[in-house]
C-alpha positions in Angstrom: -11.4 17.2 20.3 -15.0 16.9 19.0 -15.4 14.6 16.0 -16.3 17.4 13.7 -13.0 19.3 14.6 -11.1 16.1 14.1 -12.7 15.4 10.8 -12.1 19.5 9.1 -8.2 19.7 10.6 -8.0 16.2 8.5 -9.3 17.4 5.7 -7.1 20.2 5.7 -4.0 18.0 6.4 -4.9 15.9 4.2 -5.3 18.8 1.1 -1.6 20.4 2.9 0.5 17.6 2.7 -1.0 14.9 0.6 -2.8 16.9 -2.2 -6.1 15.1 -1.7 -9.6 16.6 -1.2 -11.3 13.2 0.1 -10.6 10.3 2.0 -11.1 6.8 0.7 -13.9 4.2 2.0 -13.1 4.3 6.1 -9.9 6.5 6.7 -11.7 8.9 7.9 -13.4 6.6 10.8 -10.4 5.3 11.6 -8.9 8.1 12.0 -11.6 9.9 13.7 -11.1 6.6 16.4 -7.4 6.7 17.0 -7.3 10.3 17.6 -9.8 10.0 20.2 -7.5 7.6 22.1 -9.2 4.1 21.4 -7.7 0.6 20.1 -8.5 -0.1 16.5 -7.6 -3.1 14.0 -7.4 -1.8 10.2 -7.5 -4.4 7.3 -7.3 -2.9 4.0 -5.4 -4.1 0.7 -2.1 -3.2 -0.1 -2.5 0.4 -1.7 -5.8 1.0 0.1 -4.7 3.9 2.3 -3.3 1.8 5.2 -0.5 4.4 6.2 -2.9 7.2 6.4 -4.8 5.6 9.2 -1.8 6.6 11.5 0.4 9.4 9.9 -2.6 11.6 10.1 -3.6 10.9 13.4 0.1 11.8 14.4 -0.1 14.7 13.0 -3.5 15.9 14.1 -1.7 15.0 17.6 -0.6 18.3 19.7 2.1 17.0 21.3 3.9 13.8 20.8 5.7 11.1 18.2 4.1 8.1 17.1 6.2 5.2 17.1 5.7 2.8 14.1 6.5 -0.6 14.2 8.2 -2.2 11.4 9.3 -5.3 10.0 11.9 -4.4 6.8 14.1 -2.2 6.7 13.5 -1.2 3.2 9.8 -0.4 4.3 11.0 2.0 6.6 13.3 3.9 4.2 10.4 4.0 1.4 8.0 5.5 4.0 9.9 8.2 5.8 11.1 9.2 2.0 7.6 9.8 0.9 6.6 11.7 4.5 9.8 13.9 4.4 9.2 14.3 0.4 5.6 15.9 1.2 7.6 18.0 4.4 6.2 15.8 7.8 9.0 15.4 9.8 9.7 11.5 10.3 12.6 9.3 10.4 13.4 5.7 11.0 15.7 4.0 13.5 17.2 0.6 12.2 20.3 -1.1 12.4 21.1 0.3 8.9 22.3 3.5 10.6 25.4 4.2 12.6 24.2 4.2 15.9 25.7 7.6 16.2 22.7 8.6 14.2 20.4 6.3 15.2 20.5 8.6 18.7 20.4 11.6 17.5 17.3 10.5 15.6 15.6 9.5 19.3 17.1 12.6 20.8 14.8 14.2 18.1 11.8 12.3 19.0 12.1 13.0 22.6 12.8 16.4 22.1 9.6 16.4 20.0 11.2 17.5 16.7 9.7 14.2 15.0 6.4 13.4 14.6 6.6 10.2 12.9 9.5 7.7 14.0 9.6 3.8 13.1 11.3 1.1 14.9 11.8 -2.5 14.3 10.1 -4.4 17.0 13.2 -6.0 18.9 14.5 -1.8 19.3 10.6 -0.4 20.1 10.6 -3.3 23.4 14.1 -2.6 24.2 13.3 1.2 24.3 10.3 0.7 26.7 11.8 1.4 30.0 13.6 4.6 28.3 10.7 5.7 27.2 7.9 6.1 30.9 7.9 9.8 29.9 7.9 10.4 26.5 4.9 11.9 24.7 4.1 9.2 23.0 0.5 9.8 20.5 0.0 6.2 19.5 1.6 2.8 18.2 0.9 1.5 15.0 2.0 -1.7 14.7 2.4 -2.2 10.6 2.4 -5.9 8.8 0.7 -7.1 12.2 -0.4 -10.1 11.0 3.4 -11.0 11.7 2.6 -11.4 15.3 -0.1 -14.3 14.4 0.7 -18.2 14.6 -1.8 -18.2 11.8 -0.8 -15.9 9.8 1.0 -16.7 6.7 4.9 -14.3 7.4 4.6 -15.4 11.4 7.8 -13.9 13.1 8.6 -14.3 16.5 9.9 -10.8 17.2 6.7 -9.5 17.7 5.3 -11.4 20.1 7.0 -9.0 22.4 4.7 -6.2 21.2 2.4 -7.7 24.0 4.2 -5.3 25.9 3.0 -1.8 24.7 -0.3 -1.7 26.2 1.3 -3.7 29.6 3.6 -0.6 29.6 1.4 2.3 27.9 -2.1 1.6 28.3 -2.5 5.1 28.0 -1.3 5.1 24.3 -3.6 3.9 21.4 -2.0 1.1 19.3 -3.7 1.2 15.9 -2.6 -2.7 14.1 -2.5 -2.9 10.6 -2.1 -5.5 7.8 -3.2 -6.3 4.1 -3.9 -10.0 4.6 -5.7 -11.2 7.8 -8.2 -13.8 7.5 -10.9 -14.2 10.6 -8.7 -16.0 12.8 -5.8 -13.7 11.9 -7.1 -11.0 12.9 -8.9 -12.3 16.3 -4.9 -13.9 17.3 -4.2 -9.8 16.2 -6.2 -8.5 18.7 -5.5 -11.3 21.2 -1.8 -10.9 21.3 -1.7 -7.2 21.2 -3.8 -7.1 23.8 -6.1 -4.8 22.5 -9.1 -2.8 24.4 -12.3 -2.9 23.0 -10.9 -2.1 19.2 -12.5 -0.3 16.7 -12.2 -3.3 13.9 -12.4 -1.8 10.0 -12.4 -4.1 7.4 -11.9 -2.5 3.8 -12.6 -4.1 0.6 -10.2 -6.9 -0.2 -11.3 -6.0 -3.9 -8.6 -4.1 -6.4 -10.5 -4.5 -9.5 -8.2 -2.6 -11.6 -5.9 -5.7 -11.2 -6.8 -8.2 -14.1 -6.5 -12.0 -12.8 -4.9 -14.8 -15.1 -3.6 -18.2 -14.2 -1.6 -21.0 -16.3 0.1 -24.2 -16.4 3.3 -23.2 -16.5 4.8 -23.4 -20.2 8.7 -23.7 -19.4 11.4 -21.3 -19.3 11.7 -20.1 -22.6 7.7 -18.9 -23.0 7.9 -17.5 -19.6 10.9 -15.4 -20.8 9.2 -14.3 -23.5 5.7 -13.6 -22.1 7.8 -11.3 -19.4 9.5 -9.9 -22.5 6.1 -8.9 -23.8 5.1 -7.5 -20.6 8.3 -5.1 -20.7 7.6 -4.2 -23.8 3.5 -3.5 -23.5 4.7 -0.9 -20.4 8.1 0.9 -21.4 7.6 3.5 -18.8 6.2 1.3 -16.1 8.0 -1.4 -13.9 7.3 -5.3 -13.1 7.9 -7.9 -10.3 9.1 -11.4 -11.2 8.7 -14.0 -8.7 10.5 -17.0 -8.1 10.0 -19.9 -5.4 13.8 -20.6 -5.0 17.1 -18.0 -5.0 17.9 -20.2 -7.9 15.1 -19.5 -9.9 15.4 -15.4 -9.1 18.9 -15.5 -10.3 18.5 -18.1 -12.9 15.3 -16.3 -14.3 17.2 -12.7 -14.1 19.9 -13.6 -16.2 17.1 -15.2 -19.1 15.7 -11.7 -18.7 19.3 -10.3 -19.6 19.7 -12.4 -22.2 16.5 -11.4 -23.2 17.6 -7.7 -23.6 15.4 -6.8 -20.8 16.6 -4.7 -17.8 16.6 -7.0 -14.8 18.0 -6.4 -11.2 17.7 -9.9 -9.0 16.9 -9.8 -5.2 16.6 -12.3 -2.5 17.7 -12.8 0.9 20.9 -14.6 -0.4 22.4 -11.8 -1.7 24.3 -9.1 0.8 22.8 -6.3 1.7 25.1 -4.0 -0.9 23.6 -5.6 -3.5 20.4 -5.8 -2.4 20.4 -2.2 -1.9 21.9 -1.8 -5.5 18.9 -3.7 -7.0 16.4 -1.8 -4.6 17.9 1.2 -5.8 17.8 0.8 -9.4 14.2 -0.8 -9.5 13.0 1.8 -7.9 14.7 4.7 -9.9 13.5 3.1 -13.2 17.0 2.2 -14.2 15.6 -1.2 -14.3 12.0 -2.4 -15.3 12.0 -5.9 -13.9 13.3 -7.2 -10.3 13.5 -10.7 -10.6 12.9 -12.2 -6.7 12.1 -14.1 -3.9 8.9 -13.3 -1.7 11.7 -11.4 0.2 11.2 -8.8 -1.9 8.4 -6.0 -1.9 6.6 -5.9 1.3 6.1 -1.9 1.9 7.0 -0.8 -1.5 5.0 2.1 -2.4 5.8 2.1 -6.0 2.7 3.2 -7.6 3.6 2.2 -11.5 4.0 -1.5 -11.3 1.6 -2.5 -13.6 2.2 -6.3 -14.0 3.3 -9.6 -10.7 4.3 -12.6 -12.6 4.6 -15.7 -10.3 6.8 -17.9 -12.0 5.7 -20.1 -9.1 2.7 -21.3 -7.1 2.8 -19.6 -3.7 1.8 -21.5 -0.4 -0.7 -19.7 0.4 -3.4 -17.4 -1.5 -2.7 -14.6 1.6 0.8 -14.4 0.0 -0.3 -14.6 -3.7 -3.0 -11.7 -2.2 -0.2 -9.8 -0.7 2.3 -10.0 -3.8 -0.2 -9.4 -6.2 -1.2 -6.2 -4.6 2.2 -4.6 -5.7 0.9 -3.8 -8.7 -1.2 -1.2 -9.6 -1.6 0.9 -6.1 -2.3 3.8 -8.4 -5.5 2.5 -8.8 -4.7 1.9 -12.9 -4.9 -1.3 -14.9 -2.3 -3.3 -13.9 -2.4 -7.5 -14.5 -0.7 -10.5 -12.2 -0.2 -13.5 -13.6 0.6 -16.7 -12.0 2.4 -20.0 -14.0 2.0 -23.3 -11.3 3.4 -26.6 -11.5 3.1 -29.9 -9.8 6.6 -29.6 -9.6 5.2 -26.1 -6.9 3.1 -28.4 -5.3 5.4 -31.0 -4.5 7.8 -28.5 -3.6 5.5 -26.6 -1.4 4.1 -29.6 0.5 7.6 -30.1 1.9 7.8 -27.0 3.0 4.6 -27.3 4.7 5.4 -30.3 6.2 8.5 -29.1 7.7 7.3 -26.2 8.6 6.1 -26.8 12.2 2.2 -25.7 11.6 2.6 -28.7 9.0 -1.4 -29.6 8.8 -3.1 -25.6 8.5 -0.5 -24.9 5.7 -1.1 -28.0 3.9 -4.7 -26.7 3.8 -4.1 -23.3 2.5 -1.9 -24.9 0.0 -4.6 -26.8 -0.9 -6.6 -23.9 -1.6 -3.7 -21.9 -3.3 -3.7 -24.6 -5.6 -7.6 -24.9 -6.3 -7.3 -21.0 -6.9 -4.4 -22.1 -9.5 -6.9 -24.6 -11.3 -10.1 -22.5 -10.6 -13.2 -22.0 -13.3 -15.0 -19.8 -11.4 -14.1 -16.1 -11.2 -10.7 -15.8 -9.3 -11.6 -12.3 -7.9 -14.7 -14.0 -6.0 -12.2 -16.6 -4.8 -9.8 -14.3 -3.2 -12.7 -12.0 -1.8 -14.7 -14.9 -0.4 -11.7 -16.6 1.4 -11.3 -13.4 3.0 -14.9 -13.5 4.1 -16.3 -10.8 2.0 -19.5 -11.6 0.3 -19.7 -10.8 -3.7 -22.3 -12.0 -5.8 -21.3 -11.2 -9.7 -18.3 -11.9 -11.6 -15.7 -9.5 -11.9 -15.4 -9.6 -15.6 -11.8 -8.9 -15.3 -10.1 -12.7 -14.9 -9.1 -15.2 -17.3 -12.0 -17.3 -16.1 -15.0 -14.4 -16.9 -12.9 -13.7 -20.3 -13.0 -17.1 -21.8 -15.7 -18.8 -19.4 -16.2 -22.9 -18.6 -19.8 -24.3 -19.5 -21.8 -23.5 -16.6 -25.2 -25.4 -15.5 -27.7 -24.6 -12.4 -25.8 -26.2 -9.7 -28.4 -25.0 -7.1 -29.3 -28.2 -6.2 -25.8 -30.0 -5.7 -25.2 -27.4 -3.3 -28.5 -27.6 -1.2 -27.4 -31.2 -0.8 -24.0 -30.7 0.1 -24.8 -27.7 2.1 -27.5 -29.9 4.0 -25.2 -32.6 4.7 -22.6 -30.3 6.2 -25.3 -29.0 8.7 -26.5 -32.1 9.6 -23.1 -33.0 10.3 -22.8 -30.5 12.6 -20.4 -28.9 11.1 -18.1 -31.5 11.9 -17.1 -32.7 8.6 -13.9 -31.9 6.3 -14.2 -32.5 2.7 -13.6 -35.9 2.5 -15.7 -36.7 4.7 -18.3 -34.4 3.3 -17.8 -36.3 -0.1 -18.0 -39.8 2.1 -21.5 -38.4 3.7 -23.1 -37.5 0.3 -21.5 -40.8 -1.8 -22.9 -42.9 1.1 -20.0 -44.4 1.8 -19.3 -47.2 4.9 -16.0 -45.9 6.1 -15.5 -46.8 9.7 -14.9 -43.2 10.5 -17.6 -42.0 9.1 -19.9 -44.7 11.1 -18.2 -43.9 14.2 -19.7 -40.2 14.1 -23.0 -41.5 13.3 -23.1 -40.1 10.0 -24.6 -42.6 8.1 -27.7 -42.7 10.3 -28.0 -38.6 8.8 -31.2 -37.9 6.3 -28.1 -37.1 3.6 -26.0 -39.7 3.8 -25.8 -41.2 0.3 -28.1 -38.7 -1.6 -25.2 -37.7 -4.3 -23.9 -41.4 -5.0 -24.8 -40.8 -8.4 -21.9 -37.9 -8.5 -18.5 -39.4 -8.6 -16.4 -38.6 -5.8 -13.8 -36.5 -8.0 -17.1 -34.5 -9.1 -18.0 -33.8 -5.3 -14.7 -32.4 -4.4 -14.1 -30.5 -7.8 -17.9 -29.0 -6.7 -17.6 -28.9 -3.1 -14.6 -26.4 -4.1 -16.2 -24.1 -5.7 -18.7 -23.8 -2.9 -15.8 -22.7 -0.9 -14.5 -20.5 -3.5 -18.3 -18.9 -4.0 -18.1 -18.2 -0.5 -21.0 -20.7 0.5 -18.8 -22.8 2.9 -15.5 -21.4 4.7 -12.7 -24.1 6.5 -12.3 -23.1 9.8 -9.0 -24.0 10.0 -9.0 -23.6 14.0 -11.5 -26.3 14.6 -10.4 -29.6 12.3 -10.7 -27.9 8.9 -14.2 -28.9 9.0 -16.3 -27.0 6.8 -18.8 -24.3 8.2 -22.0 -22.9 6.2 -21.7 -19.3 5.7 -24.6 -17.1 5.1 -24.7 -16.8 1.5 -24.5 -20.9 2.0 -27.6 -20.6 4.5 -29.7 -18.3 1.8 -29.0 -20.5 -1.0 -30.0 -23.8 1.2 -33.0 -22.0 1.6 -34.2 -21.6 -1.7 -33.2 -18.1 -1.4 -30.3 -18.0 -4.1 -29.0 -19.7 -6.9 -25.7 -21.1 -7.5 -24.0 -21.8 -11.3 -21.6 -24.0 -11.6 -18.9 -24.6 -13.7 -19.2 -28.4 -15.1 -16.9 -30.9 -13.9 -13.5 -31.5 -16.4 -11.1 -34.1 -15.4 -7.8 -32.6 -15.6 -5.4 -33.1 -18.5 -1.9 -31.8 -19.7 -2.1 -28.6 -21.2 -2.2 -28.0 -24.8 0.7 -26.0 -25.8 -0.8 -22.5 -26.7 -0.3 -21.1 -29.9 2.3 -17.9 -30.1 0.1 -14.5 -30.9 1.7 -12.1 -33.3 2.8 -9.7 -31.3 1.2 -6.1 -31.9 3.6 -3.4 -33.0 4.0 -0.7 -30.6 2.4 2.5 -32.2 1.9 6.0 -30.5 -1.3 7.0 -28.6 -3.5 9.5 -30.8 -5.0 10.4 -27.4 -3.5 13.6 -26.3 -4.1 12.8 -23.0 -2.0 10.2 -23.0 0.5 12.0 -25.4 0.7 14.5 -22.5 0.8 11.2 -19.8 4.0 9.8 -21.8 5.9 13.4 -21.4 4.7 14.0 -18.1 6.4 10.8 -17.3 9.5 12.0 -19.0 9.3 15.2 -16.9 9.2 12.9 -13.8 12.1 11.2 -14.4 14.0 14.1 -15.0 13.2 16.3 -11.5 13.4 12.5 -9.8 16.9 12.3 -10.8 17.8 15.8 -9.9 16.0 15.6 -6.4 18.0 12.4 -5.5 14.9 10.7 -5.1 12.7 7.5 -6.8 10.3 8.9 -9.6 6.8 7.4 -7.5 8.2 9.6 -4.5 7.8 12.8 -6.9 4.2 11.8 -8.3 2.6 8.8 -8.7 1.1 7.4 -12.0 -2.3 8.4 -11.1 -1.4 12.1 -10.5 0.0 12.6 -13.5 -2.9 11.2 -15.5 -4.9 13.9 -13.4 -2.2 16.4 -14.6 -2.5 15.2 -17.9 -6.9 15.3 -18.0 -6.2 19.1 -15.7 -3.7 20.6 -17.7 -3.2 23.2 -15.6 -1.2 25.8 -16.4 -0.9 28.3 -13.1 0.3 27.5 -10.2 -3.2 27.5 -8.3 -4.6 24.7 -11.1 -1.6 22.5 -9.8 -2.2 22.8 -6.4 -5.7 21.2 -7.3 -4.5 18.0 -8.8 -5.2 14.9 -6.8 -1.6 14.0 -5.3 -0.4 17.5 -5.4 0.8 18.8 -1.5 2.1 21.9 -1.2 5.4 21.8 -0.8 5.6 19.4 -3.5 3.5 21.9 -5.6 6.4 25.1 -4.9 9.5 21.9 -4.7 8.3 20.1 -8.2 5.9 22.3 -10.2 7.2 24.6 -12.0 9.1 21.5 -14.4 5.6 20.0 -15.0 3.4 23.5 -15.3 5.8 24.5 -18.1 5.6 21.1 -19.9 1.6 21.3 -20.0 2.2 25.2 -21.1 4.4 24.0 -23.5 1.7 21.1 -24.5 -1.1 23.6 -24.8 1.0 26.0 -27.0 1.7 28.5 -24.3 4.0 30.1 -23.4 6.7 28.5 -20.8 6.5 30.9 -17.8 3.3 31.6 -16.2 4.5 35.7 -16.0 5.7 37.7 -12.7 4.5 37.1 -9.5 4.8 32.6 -9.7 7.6 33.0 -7.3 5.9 35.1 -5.2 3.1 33.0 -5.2 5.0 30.0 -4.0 6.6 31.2 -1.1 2.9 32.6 -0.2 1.4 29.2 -0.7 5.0 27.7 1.5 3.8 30.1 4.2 0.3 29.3 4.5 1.3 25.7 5.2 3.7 27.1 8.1 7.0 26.5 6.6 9.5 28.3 8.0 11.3 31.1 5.8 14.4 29.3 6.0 13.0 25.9 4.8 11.2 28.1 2.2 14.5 29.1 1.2 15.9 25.5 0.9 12.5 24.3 -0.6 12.4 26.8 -3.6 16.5 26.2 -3.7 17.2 30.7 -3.5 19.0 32.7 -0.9 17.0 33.6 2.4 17.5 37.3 1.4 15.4 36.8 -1.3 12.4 34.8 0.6 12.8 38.2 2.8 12.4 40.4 0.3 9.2 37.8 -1.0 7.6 38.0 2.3 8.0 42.3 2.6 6.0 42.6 -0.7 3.6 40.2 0.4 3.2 41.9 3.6 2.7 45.0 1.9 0.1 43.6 -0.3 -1.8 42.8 2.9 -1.3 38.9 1.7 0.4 38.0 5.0 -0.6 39.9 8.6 1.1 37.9 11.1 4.8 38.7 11.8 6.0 37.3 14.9 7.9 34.1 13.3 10.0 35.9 11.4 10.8 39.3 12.9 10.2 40.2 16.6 8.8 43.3 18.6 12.3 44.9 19.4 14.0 44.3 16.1 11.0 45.6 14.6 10.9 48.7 17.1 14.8 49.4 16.7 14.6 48.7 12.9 11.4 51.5 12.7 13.2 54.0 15.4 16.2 54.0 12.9 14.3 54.5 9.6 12.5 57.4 11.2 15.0 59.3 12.3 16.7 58.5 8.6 19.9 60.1 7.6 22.6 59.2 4.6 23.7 56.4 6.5 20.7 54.8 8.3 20.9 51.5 5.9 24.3 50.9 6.5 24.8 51.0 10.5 21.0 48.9 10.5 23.1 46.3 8.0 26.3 45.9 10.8 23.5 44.2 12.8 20.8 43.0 10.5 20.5 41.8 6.9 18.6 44.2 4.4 16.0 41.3 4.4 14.7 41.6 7.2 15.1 45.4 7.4 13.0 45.1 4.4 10.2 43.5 6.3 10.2 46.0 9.3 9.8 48.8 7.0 7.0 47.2 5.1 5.0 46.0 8.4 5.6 49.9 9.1 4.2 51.0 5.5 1.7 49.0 5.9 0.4 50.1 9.2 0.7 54.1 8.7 3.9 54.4 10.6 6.0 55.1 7.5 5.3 56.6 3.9 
């Protein structure tokens, strides 16, 4: 298919099933690749579109499932929810199943009655030799930085997936993950085996997230601050994350006490009542899941607006990860993390035990500089995942009450100098060593002290150099490269400014001391919005939870946040205004709209119903999207008679002029033959062999094309 075919059948799958009218920063190109058969690696942040990047290429696909690789369970479940919910056929495969079903689900695929299926990776390899034959359109292996001894959720199971291009090198395998770092995502490509990919890197960036970090204050003010949180979004959930099973539970039952609805979740805890607390986080009959980083990967939850880490996490590409749960409808949302040495201590013996003891000591070590940080901590997380940004984000703790700052332009042309004359050999200590002049017998061994920097900081104290040297790293001016010593590399933003081509500011050295306790803030009354927009927001919400309950289904597989506050700026009020609100697919426009249509009506002092002909109109829109009339039927909840009876009018109205799926040329023929040659009982020997549905529809294609008056 030519590129411009490929990109207008997107676009239109994209407005059918999704409700959207663009594609975000490189779906599109990824897309556009896959389809055409070729390898690609896809980094993006969590809510950035990842899923996209293969559901529409399966469906743009003529023939053929795509298998998705898995890790959770949970992640599974959530997805094929949300494809079924906007009517792509998909399921999941996973030990959660009988196997009875679990058969008749690959039966399906084979048969080519799925498009979507996902697979944990032990079940995908085991299903290889099965599957020489099957129509397969492409793998997407999802969370792929699992497969990576560097990545920070390594798990040996998908080392296997080595396998899929050995066996299929005919298939495209599309990898995807939130959190890859350079040498995560070259062991990606290495291990998958990957031909000549198509690599898209997306902004790490999610500026709608607001960045805050604290020593942590004890139990009792964390509590409360969570409390707060509840309170500031009544409508909206939270994550609570602990570093111990102990500390899920023990915080959970504080929340309790607290009068705040809690679920807990961790590994622990069977899977019954981890699927009870799943289940009632995500239906809204709780606000706050107290957990363990078990918890959340995969969630599509679009209204959690706050992450607190009662912990320090190991590693800022889990903090990065967790963090990104909130807020994937693009709204303000805010994370919050409380550290401890107690974390640190805590951590380190985890990293020491962890069998990669010396790379995770590092990117604890960085996790914890993040925790301490005074520059902005949004340039922190985008520069350690290599991407460049050269202003504040205005939207941390650190630009809202910001450190004294001074010209540190010329501390960093001497450490930055030093490092290259190094060549590139040097870690931070021994960076710190090379400027302080020091005689170590390391550091003479190298030859280091015969360099034209050795010594030219000694009058910075080696505390000072480090504290500095970290916020070179953080501005994105050095990077670790973790795969050759943790020796410290000059990027180039670090190359412009050593060349007098940019400035660096830098916040002045502090020592560190125990923090004050903070004062308590009154807390501000709650008070209704004068906004009507967000009057309308609060009652669409209400509306949500209402249809989500009846439908059997989580309120964010409905609509998300960020379609409702369309809804609310839209207000529309027909049927064809709904199906223009970003979010709002087709079927879900006939399955959910008429609840929310009638509630703006309502707002806008009109009257409920939109008058004769909505019902009509739905089934029209249902058929356009080639549903069948029997789903139609089950869609809009009425008998199939009555869809009949829809679709004769509409034929007569010269609204729909192609028949075949529905009736065919000799029930047609026999249906006319009879009507012609009429008599008193002509309806009721054509009803002993066909309902007056469909007899309805022959004698309107027949109106409709002359043959009868």
């Amino acid at each position: 298919m030519p590129d411009s075919t490929i990109r207008r059948q997107a676009l239109s799958l994209l407005k059918q099933f999704y409700g959207f009218n663009s594609f975000r920063a490189g779906q599109l190109e990824v897309i556009e690749t896959v389809s055409g058969g070729r390898d690609a690696l896809v980094i993006m942040p969590t809510g950035g579109g990842k899923s996209l990047c293969y559901q529409l290429p399966a469906l743009l696909a003529g023939e053929g499932v795509a298998i998705v690789v898995s890790p959770l369970i949970s992640l599974m479940q959530d997805q094929t929810q949300a494809l079924q919910a906007n009517g792509i056929p998909a399921a999941a495969v996973h030990s959660g199943n009988d196997e009875g079903t679990n058969a008749e689900l690959i039966r399906a695929a084979e048969n080519g009655r799925l498009k979507i299926l996902y697979m944990s990776p032990e079940r995908l390899v085991l299903m290889l030799d099965r599957w020489k034959r099957l129509k397969i359109s492409l793998f997407a292996v999802d969370e792929a930085h699992c497969i990576s001894q560097w990545g920070h959720d390594f798990r040996p199971d998908y080392i296997a997936l080595a396998r899929l291009k050995a066996e299929r090198p005919d298939v495209p395998v599309i990898a995807l993950t939130a959190t890859a770092d350079r040498l995560t995502r070259d062991d990606i490509v290495a291990r998958l085996g990957l031909s000549n990919p198509y690599v898209h890197i997306g902004s790490f960036d999610r500026p709608n997230i607001s960045l805050a970090s604290f020593a942590n204050p004890g139990m009792r003010e964390r509590v409360r601050f969570v409390a707060s949180l509840a309170r500031k979004y009544p409508g909206d959930s939270g994550i609570a994350y602990s570093l111990s099973r102990a500390g899920a539970e023990s915080f959970h039952k504080h929340l309790l006490a607290a009068g705040v609805r809690s679920v807990c979740y961790h590994a622990g805890m069977d899977a019954a009542a981890r699927k009870r607390s799943l289940d009632a986080f995500l239906s809204g009959k709780a606000q706050v899941c107290s957990a363990t980083v078990a918890f959340g990967m995969g969630i599509d939850k679009s209204n959690i607006r706050w992450v607190v880490h009662n912990n320090m996490p190991g590693n800022i590409e889990s903090y990065y990860q967790e963090v990104g749960r909130a807020g994937r409808d693009g709204l303000p949302a805010e994370a919050i993390l409380f550290h401890s040495y107690a974390d640190v201590l805590t951590l380190t013996r985890f990293a020491e035990e962890s069998g990669r003891r010396d790379i995770n000591q590092e990117k604890l070590k960085r996790m914890e500089e993040y925790a301490h940080a005074r520059v902005c901590r949004r340039r922190i997380l985008l520069s350690y995942f290599g991407e460049e940004t050269h202003r504040d984000c205005g939207n941390c703790d650190v630009c809202l009450n910001p450190p004294v700052r001074f010209d540190g332009t010329v501390l960093a042309q001497k450490a930055l100098s030093a490092a290259m004359r190094t060549g590139q050999g040097a870690g931070i200590s021994m960076l710190v060593a090379v400027l302080r002049g020091s005689m170590r017998s390391d550091l003479r061994a190298l030859g280091f002290d015969k360099i034209k920097t050795f010594g030219v900081g000694v009058d910075v104290s080696a505390a000072e150099w480090a504290d500095y040297i970290s916020q070179f790293i953080q501005l994105g001016l050095m990077e670790i490269a973790y795969d050759d010593a943790s020796h410290l590399k000059v990027t180039p933003a670090g190359m412009r400014v050593l060349r007098g081509v940019a400035t660096v500011s830098l916040a002045r050295y502090e020592p560190r001391q125990a923090p004050e306790k903070r004062k308590k803030k009154k807390e501000a009354v709650p008070h209704v919005s004068a906004d009507p927009v967000q009057q309308l927001f609060a009652q669409l919400k209400a509306v949500r939870t209402e249809v989500a309950r009846k439908a059997g289904v989580p309120p964010y597989i409905v609509f998300s946040d960020a379609t409702l506050m369309d809804m609310a700026v839209r207000r529309p009020a027909t049927l064809d205004d709904f199906l223009e609100v970003n979010g709002v697919g087709e079927k879900k426009a006939v399955r959910y709209g008429d609840s929310f249509i009638k509630a703006i009506r309502r707002f806008e002092g009109l009257s409920a119903s939109e008058g004769a002909g909505v019902s009509l109109k739905q089934t029209l829109v249902l058929f356009n999207a080639g549903v069948t009339l029997p789903e139609i039927a089950e869609i809009k909840n009425v008998k199939l008679g009555t869809i009949h009876n829809h679709v004769a009018t509409l034929i007569e109205k010269g609204m729909i002029t192609s028949y075949g799926t529905f009736i065919s040329r000799r029930e047609y023929e026999e249906i006319v033959q009879a009507l012609k040659a009429g008599g008193d009982s002509v309806y009721d020997r054509l009803r002993e062999k066909y309902t007056s549905g469909i007899i309805a529809i022959a004698r309107a294609i027949a109106r409709r094309n002359g043959v009868l008056q």
